[in-house]
C-alpha positions as CSV (number, residue, x, y, z in Angstrom):
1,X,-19.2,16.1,-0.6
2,X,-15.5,15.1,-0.5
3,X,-12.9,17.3,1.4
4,X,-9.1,17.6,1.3
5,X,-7.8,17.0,4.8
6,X,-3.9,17.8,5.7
7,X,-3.3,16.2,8.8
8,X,-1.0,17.4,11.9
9,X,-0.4,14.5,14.2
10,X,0.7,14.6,17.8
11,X,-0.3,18.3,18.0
12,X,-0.8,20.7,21.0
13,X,-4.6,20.9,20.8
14,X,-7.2,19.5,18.2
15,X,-8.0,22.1,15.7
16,X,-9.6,22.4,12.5
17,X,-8.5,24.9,10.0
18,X,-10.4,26.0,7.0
19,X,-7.6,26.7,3.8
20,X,-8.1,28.1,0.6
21,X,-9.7,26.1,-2.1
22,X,-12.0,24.4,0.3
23,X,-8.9,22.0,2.4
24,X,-8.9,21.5,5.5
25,X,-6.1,21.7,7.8
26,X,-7.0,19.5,10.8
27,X,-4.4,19.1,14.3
28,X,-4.9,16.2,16.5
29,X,-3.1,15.3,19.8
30,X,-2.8,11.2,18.8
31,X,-0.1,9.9,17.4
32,X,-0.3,8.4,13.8
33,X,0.0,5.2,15.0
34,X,-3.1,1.8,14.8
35,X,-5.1,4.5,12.9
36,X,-6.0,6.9,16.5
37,X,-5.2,10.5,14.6
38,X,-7.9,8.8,11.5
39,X,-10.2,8.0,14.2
40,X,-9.3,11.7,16.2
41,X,-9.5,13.4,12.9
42,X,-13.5,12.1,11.6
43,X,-14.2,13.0,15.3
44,X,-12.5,16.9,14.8
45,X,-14.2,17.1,11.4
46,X,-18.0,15.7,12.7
47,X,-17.7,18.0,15.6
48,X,-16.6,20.8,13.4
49,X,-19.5,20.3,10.7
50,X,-22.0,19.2,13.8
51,X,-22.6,16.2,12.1
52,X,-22.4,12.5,13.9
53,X,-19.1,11.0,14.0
54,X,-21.1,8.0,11.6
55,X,-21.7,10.3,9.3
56,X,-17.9,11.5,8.1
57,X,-16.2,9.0,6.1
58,X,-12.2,8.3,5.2
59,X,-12.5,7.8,1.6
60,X,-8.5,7.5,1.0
61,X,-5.5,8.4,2.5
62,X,-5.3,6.0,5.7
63,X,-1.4,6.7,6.0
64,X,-1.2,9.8,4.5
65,X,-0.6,13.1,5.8
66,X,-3.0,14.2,2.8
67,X,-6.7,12.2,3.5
68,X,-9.9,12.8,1.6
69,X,-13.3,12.3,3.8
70,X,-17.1,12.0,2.5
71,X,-18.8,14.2,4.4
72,X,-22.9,14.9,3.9
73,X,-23.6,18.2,2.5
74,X,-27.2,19.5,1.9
């Protein structure tokens, strides 16, 4: 299943936030910078769905605010 991600770098606390229409809003503390938030976000999101961190994929959006990720959804 693919999800809608809006991204909040360099915040307070990692959070994820579930939005209407099934996007995510996810915070990380890393800064947008040699893809860490990417790496900080697929860990927020695999922690969030208890899934391993393998398992959720960036499909697009590498330097955008606004990322889609493949995540496995029985």
């Amino acid at each position: 299943m693919k999800i809608i991600v809006l991204v909040k770098p360099r915040s307070k606390k990692t959070s994820v936030e579930k939005l209407a229409g099934g996007r995510f809003r996810v915070g990380v503390k890393e800064p947008p910078e040699g893809g860490r938030a990417n790496v900080a976000v697929g860990k927020a999101l695999a922690e969030f769905f208890s899934l391993p961190q393998s398992e959720v994929k960036l499909v697009r959006g590498s330097s955008s605010r606004r990322k889609i990720f493949e995540i496995p959804f029985e």
